[in-house]
N, C-alpha and C positions, 0 to 999 in steps of 0.2 A: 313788481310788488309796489302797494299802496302803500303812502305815510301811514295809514290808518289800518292795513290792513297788520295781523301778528304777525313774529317771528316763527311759531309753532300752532298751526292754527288746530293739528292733532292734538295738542294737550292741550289746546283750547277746547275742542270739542269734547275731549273726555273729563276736563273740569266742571262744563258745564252742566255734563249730563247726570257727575255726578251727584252734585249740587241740589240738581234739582230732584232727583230720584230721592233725596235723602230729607231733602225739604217736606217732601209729601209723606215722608213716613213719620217726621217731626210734628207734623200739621195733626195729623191721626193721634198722637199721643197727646198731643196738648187739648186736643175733644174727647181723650179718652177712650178712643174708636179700635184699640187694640188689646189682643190679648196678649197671654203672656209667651206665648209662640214666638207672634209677630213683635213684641218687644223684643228679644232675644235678636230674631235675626234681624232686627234695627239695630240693636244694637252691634252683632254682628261686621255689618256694612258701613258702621260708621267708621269701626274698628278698620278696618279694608280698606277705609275710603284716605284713612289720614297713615295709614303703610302707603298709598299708592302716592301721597302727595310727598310724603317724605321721603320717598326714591327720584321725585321732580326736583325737592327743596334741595336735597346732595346735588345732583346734577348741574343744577341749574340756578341756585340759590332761590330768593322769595317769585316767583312767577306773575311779576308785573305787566303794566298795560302794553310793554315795547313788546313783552315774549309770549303774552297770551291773550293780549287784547283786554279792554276792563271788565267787560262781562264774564268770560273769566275768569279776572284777578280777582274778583269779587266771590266767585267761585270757589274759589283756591281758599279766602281769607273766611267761607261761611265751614267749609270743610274744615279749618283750623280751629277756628271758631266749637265748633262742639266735638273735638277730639279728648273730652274732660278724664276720658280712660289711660290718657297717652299724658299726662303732666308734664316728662322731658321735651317730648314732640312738642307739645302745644309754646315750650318756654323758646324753645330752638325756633319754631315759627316768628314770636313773636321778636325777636333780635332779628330775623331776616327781614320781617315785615317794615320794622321800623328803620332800617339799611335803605331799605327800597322807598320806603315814604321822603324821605331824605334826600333822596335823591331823583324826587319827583316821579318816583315809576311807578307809586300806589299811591292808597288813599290816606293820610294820618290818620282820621278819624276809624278807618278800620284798625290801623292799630292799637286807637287808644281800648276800643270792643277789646281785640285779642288781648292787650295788656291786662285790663281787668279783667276778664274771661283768666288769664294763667292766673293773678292772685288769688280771686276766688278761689278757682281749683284747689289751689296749694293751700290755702286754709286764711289765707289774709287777707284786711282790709283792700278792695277797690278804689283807684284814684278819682277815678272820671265819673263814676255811680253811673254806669252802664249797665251793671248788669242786676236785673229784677227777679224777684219770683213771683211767681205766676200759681197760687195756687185758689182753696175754695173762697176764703177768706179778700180777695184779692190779689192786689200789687202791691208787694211791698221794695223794698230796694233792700240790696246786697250789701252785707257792712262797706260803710264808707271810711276811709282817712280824712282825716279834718275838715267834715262838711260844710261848716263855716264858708272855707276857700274852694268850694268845689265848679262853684261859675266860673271862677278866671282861669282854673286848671281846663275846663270845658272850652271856655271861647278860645286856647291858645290851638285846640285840637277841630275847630267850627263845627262844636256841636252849640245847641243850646242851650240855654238855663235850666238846671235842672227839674224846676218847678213846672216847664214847660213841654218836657219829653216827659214825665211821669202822665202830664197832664193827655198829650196824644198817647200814651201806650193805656192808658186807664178809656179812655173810647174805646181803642181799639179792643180792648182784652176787657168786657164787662163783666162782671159777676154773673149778671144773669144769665151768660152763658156757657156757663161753667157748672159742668155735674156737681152736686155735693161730693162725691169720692172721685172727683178729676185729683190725677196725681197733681204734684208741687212741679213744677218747672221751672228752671232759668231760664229767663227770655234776654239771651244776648248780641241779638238787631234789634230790639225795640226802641232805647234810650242813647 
């Protein structure tokens, strides 16, 4: 075995896949390109996807770069990441995440996403103003806690100034390519 290579490259490969299967169903709903069939069973398999992770996370605690390699811990943290159905799950994530960032086997920065990703959920203010919505109107940002201080909270996690990630997630997500009746979305990898 390689330095480089994982400790389980099985739950690597099924993190990654299913990551990605789930990305692409997110991609669809954020253009609007689904019915309400297909929302259901997206919604469905995300449900599934963060049961499957939270039989890895008992096991095995948060599934960092020593146990699944970073391309699946990344995996692991975008499935945490939109489990917004699972509130316990996503808080339990986010205390294992930050365990692991700690101790260099993740990325901070992902936890600071899942950290404001659980307040949001739960109904409060976001530390880090990571997480957006994405609807017709725009980008707007998710209530923030004392915005004032939210750069120095940001550079402690090496994100960027927040003036700076709105400013790349507003390229990336224009208006004008957003249906009039595109639903509202949280975009929480974008900032």
């Amino acid at each position: 075995m390689t330095a480089t290579e994982p400790l389980r490259p099985d739950i690597a490969r099924e993190l990654v896949d299913r990551a990605t299967k789930a990305a692409t169903r997110r991609a669809g709903r954020v253009r609007n390109h689904l019915d309400g069939v297909h929302l259901g069973q997206g919604r469905h398999s995300d449900h599934a996807d963060a049961n499957w992770l939270r039989r890895i996370l008992a096991e095995y605690g948060w599934p960092g770069h020593r146990l699944v390699g970073p391309d699946a811990a990344r995996a692991a943290w975008s499935i945490a990441l939109h489990s917004d159905d699972q509130p316990d799950f996503q808080r339990t994530a986010t205390v294992l995440l930050e365990r692991a960032a700690k101790a260099g086997d993740a990325r901070i920065d992902h936890w600071a996403h899942l950290h404001d990703r659980a307040l949001i959920t739960s109904g409060r203010a976001q530390d880090y103003g990571t997480q957006l919505l994405l609807n017709p109107e725009g980008i707007t940002l998710c209530p923030l806690r004392a915005p004032e201080s939210v750069d120095g909270r940001r550079a402690t996690v090496g994100l960027p100034p927040i003036t700076v990630a709105l400013e790349a997630v507003r390229r990336r997500y224009t208006v004008g390519h957003l249906a009039e009746d595109a639903p509202t979305v949280v975009l929480g990898e974008a900032a």
